[in-house]
TISELUM-267570 format. One record per residue: x, y, z of N, C-alpha, C, O in turn. Coordinates in nm, 2 decimals, decimal comma. Example, Ala and Ser with C-alpha at 12.3 -4.5 7.8 and 13.67 -1.06 7.14 Angstrom:
<recs>
1,32_-0,57_0,78_1,23_-0,45_0,78_1,32_-0,33_0,78_1,42_-0,33_0,85
1,28_-0,22_0,71_1,37_-0,11_0,71_1,29_0,00_0,79_1,34_0,11_0,80
</recs>
This chain:
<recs>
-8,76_-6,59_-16,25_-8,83_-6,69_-16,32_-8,98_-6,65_-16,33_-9,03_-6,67_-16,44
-9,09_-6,58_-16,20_-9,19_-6,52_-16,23_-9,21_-6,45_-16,38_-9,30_-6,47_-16,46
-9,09_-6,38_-16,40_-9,17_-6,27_-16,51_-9,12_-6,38_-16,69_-9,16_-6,35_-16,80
-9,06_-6,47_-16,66_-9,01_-6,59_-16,77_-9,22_-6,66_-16,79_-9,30_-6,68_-16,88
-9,22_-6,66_-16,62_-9,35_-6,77_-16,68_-9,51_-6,67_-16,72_-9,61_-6,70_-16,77
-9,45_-6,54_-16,66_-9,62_-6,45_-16,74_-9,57_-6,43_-16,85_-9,63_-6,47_-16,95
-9,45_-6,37_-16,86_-9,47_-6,37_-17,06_-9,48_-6,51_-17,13_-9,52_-6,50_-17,25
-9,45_-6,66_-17,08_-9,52_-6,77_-17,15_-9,62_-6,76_-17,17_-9,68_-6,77_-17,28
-9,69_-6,72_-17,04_-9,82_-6,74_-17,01_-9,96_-6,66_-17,12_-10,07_-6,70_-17,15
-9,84_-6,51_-17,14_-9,91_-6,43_-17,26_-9,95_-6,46_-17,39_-10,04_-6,40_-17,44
-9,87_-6,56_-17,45_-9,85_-6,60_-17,60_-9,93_-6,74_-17,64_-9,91_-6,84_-17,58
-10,00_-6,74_-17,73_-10,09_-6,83_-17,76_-9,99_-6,94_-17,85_-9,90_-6,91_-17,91
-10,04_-7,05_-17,83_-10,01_-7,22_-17,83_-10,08_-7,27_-17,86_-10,20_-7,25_-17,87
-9,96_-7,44_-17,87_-10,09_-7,56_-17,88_-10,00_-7,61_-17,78_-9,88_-7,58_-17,77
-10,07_-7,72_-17,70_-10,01_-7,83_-17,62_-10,10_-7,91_-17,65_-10,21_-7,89_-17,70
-10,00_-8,06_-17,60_-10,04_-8,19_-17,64_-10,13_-8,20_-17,50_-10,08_-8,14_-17,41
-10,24_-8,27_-17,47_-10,25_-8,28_-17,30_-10,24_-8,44_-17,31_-10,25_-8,51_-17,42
-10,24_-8,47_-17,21_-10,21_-8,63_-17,12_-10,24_-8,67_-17,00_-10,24_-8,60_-16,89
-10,28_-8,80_-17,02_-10,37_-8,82_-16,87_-10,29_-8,87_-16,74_-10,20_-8,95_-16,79
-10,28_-8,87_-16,65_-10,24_-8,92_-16,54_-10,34_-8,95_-16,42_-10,34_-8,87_-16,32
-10,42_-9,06_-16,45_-10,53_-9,09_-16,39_-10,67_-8,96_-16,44_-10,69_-8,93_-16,55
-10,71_-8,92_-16,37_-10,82_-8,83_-16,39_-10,79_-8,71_-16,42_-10,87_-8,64_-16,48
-10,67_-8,66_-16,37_-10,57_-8,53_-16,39_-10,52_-8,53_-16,56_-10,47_-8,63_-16,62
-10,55_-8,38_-16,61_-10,49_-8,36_-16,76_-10,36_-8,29_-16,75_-10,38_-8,22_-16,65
-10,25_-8,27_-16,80_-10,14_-8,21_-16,82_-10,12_-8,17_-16,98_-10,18_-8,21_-17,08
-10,03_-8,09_-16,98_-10,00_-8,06_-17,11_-9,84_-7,99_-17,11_-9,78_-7,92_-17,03
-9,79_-8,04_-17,30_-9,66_-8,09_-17,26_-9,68_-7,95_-17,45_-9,77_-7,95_-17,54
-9,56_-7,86_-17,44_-9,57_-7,78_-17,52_-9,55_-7,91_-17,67_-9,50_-8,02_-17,68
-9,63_-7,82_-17,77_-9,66_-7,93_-17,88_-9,48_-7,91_-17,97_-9,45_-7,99_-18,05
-9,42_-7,83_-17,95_-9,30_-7,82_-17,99_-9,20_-7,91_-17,97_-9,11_-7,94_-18,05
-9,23_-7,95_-17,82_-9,10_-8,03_-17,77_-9,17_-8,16_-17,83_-9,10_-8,25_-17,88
-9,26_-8,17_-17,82_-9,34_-8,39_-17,89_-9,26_-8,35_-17,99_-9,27_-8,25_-18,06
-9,15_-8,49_-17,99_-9,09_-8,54_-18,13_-9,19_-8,63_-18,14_-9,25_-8,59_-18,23
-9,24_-8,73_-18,11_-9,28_-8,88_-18,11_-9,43_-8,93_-18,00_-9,45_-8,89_-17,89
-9,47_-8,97_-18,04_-9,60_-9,08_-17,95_-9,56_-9,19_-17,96_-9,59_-9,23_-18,07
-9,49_-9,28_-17,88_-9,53_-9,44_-17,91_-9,59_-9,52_-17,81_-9,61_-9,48_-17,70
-9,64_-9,63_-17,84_-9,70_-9,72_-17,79_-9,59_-9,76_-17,62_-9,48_-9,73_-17,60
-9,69_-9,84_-17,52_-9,53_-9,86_-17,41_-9,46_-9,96_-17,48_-9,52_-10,04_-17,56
-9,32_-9,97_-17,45_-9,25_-10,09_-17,53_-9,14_-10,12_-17,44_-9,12_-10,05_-17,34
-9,07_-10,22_-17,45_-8,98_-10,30_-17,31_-8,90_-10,18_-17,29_-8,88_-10,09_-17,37
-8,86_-10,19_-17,17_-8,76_-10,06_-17,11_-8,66_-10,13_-16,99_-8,69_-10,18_-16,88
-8,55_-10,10_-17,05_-8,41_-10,19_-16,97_-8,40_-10,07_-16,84_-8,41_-9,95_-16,85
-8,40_-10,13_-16,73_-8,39_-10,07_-16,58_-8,27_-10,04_-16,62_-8,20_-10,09_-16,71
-8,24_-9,91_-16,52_-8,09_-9,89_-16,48_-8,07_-9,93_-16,32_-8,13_-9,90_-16,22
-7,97_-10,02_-16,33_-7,98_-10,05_-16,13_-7,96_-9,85_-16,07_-7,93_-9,75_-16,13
-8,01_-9,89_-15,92_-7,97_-9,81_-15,83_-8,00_-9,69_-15,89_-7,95_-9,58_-15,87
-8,10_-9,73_-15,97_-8,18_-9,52_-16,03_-8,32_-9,50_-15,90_-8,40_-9,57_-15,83
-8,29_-9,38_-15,93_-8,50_-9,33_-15,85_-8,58_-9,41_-15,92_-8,56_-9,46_-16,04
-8,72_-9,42_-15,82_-8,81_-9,47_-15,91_-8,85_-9,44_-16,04_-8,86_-9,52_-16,13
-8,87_-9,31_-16,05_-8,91_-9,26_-16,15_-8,83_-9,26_-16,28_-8,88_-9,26_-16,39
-8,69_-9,27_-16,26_-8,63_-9,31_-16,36_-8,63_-9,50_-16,42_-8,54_-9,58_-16,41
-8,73_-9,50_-16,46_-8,77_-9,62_-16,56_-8,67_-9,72_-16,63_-8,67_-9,84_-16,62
-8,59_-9,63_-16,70_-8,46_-9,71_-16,77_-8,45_-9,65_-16,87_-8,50_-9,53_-16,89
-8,38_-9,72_-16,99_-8,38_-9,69_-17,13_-8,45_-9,76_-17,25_-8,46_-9,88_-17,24
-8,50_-9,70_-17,35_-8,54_-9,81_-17,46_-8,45_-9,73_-17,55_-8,38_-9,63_-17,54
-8,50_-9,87_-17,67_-8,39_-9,82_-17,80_-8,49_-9,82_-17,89_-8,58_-9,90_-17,92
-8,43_-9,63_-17,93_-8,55_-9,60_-18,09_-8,44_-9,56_-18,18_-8,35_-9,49_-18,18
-8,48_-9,63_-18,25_-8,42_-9,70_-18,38_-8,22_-9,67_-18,40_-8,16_-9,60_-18,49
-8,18_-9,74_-18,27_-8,05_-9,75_-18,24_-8,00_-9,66_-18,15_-7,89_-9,66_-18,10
-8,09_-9,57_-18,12_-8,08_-9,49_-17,99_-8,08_-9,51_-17,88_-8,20_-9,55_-17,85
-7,99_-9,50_-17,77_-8,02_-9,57_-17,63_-8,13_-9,38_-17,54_-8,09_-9,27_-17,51
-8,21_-9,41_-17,53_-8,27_-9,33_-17,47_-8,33_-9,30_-17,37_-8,44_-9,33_-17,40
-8,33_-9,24_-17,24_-8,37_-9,26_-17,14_-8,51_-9,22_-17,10_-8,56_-9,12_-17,14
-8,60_-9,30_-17,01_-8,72_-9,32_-17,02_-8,79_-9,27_-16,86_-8,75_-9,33_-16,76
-8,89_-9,17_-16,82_-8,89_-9,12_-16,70_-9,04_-9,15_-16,70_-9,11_-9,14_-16,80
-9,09_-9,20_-16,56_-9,24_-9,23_-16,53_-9,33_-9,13_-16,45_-9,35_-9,15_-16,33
-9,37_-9,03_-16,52_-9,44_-8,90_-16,49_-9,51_-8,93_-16,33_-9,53_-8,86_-16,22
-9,55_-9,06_-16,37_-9,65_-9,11_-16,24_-9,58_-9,06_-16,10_-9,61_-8,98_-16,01
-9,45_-9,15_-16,12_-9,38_-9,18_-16,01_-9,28_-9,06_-15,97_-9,22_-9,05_-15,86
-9,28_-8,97_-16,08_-9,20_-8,84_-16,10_-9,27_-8,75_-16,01_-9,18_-8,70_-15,94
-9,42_-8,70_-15,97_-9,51_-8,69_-15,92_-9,55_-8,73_-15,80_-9,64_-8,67_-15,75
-9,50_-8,86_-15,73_-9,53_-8,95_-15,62_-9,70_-8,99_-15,64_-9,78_-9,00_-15,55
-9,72_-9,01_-15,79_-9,85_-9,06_-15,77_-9,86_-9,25_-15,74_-9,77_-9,33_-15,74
-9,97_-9,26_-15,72_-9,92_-9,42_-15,73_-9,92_-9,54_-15,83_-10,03_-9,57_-15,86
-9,84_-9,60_-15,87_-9,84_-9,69_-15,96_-9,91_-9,76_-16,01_-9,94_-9,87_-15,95
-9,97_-9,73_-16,14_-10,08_-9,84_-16,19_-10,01_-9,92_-16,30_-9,90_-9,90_-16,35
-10,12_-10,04_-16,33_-10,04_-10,13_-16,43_-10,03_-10,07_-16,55_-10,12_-9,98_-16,56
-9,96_-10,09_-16,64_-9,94_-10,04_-16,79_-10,06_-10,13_-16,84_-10,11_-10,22_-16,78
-10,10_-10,06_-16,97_-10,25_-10,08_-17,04_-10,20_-10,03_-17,17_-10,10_-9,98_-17,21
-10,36_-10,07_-17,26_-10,37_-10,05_-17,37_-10,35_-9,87_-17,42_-10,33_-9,84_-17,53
-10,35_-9,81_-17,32_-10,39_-9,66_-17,33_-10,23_-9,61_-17,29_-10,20_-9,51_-17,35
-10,14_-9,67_-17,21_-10,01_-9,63_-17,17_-9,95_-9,61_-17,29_-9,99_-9,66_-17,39
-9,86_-9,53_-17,30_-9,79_-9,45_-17,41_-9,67_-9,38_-17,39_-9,66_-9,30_-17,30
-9,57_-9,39_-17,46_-9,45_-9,30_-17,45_-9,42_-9,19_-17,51_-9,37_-9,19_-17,62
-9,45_-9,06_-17,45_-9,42_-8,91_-17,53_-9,26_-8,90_-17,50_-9,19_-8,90_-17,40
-9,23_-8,88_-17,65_-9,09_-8,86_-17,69_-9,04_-8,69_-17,68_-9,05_-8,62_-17,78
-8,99_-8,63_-17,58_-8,98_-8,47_-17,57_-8,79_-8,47_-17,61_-8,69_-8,53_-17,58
-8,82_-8,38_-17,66_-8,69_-8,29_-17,73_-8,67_-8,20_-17,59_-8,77_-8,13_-17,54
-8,55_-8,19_-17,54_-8,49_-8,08_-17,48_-8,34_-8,05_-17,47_-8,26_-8,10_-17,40
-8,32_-7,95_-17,57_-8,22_-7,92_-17,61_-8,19_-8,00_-17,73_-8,30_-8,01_-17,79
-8,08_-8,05_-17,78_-8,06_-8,17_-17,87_-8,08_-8,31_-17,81_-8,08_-8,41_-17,89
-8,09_-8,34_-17,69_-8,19_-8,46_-17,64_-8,31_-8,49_-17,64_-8,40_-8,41_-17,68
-8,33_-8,58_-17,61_-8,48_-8,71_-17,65_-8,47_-8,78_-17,52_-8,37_-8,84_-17,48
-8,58_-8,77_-17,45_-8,60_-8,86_-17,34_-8,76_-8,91_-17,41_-8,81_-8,88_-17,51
-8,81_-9,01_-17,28_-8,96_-9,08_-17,30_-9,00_-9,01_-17,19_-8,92_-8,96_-17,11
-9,14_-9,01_-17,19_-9,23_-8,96_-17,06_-9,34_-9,03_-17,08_-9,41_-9,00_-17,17
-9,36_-9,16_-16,99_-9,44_-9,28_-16,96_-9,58_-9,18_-16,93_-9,56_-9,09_-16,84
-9,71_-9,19_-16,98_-9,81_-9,12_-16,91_-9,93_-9,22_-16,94_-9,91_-9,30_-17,03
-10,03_-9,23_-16,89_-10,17_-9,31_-16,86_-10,23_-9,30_-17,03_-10,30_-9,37_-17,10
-10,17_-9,19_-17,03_-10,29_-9,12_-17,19_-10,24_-9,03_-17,28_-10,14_-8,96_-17,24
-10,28_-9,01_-17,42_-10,28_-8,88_-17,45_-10,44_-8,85_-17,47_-10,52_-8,94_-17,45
-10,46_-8,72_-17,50_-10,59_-8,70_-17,50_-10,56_-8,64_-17,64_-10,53_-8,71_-17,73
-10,57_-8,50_-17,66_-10,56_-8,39_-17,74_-10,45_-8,28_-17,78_-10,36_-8,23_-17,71
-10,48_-8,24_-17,93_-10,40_-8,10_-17,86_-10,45_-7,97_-17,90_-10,48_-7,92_-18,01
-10,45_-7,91_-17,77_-10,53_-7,78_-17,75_-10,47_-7,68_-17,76_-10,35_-7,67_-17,71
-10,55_-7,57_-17,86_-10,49_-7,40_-17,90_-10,55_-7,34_-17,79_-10,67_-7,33_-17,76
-10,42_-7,29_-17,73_-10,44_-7,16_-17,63_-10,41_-7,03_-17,61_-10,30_-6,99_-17,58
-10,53_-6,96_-17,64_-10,46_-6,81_-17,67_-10,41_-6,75_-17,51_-10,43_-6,81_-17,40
-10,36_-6,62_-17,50_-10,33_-6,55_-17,41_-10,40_-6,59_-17,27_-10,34_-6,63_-17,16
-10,59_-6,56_-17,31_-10,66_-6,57_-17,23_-10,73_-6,72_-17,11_-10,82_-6,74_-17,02
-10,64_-6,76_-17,17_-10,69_-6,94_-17,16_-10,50_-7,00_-17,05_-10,45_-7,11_-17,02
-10,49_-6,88_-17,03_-10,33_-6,94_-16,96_-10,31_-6,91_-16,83_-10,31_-6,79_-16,86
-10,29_-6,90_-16,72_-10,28_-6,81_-16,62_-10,14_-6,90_-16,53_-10,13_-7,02_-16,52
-10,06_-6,83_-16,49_-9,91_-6,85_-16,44_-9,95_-6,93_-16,31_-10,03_-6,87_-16,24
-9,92_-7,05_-16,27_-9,92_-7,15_-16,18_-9,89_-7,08_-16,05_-9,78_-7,03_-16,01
-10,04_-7,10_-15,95_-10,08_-7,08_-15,84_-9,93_-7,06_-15,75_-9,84_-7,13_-15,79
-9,91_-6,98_-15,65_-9,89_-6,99_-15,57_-9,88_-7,04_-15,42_-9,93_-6,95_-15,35
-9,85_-7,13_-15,35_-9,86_-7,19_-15,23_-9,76_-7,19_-15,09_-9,80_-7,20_-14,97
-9,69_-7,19_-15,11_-9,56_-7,14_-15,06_-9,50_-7,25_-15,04_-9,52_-7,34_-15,12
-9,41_-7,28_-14,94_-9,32_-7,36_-14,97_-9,34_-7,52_-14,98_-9,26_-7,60_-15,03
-9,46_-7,55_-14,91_-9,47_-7,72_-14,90_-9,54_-7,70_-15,07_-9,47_-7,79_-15,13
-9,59_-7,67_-15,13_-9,66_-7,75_-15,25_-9,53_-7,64_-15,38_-9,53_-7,52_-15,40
-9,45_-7,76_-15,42_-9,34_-7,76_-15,52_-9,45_-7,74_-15,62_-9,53_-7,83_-15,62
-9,48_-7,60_-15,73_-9,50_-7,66_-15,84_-9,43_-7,57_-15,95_-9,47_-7,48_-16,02
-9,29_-7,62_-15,93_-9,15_-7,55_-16,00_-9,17_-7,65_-16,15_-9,09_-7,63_-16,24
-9,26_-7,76_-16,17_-9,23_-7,81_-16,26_-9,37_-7,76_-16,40_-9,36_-7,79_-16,52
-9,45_-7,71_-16,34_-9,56_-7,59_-16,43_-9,50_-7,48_-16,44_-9,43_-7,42_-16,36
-9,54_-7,44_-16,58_-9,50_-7,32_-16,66_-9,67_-7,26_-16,64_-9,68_-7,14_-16,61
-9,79_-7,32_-16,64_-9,89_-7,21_-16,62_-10,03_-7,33_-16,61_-10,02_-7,45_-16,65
-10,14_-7,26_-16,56_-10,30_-7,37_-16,62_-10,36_-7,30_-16,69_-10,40_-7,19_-16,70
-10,37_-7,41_-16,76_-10,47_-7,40_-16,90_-10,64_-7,37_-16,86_-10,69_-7,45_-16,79
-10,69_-7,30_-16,89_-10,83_-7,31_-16,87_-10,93_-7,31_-16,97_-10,92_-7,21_-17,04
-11,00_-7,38_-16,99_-11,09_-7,42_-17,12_-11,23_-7,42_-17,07_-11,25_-7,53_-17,01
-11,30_-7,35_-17,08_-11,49_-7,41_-17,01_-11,46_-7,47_-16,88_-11,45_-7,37_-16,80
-11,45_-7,59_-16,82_-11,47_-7,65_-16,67_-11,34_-7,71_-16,64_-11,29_-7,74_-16,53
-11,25_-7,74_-16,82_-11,12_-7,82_-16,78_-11,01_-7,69_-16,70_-11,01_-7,57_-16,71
-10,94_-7,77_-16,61_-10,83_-7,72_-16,57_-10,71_-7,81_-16,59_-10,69_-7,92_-16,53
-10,60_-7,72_-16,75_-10,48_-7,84_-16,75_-10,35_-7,76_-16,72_-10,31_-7,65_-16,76
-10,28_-7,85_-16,62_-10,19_-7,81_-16,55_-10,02_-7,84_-16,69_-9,98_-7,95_-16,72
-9,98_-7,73_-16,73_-9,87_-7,72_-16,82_-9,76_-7,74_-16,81_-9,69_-7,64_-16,79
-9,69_-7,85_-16,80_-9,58_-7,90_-16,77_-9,43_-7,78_-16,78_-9,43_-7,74_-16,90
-9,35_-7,74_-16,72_-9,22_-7,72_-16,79_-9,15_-7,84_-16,82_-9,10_-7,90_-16,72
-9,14_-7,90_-16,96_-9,03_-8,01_-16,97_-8,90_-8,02_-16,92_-8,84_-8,12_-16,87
-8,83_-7,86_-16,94_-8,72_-7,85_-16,88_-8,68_-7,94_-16,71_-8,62_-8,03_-16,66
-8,76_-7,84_-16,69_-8,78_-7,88_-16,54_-8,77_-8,06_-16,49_-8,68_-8,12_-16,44
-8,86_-8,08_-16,51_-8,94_-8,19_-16,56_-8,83_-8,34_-16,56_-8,83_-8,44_-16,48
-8,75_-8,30_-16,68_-8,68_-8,43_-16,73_-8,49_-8,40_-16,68_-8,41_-8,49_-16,66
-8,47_-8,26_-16,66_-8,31_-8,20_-16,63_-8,34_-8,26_-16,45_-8,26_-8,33_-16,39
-8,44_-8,23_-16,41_-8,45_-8,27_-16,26_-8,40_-8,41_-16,24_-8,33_-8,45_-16,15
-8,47_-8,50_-16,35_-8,48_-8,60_-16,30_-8,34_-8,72_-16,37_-8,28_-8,81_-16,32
-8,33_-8,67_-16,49_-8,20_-8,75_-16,53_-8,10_-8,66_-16,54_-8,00_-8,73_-16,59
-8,06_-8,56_-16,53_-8,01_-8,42_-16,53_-7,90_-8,47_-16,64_-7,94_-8,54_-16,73
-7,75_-8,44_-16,63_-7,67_-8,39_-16,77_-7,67_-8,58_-16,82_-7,60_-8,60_-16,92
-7,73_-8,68_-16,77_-7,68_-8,77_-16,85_-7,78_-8,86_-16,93_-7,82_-8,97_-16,93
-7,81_-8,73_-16,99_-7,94_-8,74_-17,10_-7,87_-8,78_-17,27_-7,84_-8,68_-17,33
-7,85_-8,86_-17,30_-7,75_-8,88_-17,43_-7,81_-8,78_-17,54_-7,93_-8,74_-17,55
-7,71_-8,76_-17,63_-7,73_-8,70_-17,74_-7,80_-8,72_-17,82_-7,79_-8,83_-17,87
-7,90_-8,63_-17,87_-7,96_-8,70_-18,02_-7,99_-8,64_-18,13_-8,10_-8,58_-18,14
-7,93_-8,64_-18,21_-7,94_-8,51_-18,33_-8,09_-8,55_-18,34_-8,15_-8,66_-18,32
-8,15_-8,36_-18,41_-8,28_-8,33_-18,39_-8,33_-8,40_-18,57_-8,25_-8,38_-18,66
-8,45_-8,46_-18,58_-8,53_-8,48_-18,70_-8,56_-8,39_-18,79_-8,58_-8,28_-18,74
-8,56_-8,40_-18,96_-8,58_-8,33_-19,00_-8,66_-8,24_-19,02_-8,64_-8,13_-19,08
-8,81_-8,30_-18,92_-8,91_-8,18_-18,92_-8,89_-8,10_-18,79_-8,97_-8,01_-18,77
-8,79_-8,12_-18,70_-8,75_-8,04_-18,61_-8,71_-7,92_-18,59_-8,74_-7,84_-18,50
-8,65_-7,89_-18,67_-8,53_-7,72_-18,73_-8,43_-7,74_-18,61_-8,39_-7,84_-18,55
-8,41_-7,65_-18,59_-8,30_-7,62_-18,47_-8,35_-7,64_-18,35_-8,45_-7,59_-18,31
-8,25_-7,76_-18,25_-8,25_-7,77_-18,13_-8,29_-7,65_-18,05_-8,25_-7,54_-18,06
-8,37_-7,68_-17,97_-8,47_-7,61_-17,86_-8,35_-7,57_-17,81_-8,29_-7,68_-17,82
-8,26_-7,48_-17,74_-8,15_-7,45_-17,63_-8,28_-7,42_-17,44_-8,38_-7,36_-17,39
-8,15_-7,52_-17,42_-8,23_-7,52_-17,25_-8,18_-7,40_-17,17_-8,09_-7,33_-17,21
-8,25_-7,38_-17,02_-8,26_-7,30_-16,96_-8,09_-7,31_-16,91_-7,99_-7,23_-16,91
-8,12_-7,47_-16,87_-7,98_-7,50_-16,81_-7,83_-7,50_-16,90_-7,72_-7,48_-16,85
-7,87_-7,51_-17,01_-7,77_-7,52_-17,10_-7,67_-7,40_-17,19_-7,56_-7,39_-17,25
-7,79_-7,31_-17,16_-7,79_-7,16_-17,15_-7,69_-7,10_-17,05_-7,59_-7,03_-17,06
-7,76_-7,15_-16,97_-7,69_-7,05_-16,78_-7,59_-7,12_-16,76_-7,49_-7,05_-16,72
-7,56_-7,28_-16,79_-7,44_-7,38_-16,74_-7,49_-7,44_-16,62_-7,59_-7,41_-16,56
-7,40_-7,53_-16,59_-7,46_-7,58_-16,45_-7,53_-7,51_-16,37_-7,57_-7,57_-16,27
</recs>
């Protein structure tokens, strides 16, 4: 997986970034199908915190994950600024509840560097790399990671939008379980 995340890390992008309190992230601009507003979300009994529930976009039951809580950050009230980023992985659509969006930033080669090392107490299997811009430091989500961790295969189907092209194929979906 090292040599997966320096050749990411080599190739120039855009990411969307997003706020989670004072902290920026960024979520590859390929996988954003959608931005929406927060909107009601049906619990599932007996899920993790962080799994939120489902909403329905436009007759889709879709499952909904709270980055906050995904993170062990701590829970703030939803606001004017709360927002649901809609990511594609694979032929799936999940939500990822975040504080913000901010921007989205072009990052060439030089602007990327493969996610720190720490050893075993600080997990950060769920970064693909940090962004570096002048003073910002944005930490780059793997979605994969990210959303397969947390709701894993029972992510419902959802054929991809026309400005989509071809379903993204996952890491997992690739290898198999």
């Amino acid at each position: 997986m090292p040599r997966e995340r320096s050749n990411e890390a080599a190739t120039a992008r855009q990411v969307l970034t997003l706020r989670l309190g004072d902290e920026e992230y960024g979520l590859d601009i390929l996988r954003v199908r959608e931005i929406k507003g927060y909107s009601v979300i049906t619990p599932i009994p007996s899920s993790p915190a962080y799994v939120k529930g489902v909403m329905n976009l436009r007759g889709t039951v879709v499952p909904v994950v709270g980055i906050r809580e995904r993170f062990g950050l701590p829970t703030v009230p939803y606001d004017k600024f709360t927002v649901i980023v809609l990511v594609t992985v694979g032929s799936r659509v999940v939500g990822l509840i975040v504080d913000a969006v901010s921007d989205v930033l072009d990052l060439g080669p030089n602007d990327v560097e493969p996610p720190p090392e720490f050893g075993a107490r600080v997990d950060t299997s769920m970064l693909t790399g940090v962004a570096k811009r002048d003073e910002r430091l944005v930490m780059l989500l793997d979605v994969e990671r990210l959303v397969l961790d947390a709701v894993g295969a029972g992510i419902p189907e959802v054929p991809p939008g026309p400005s989509l092209g071809q379903p993204i194929t996952s890491r997992m979906e690739a290898n198999g379980p």
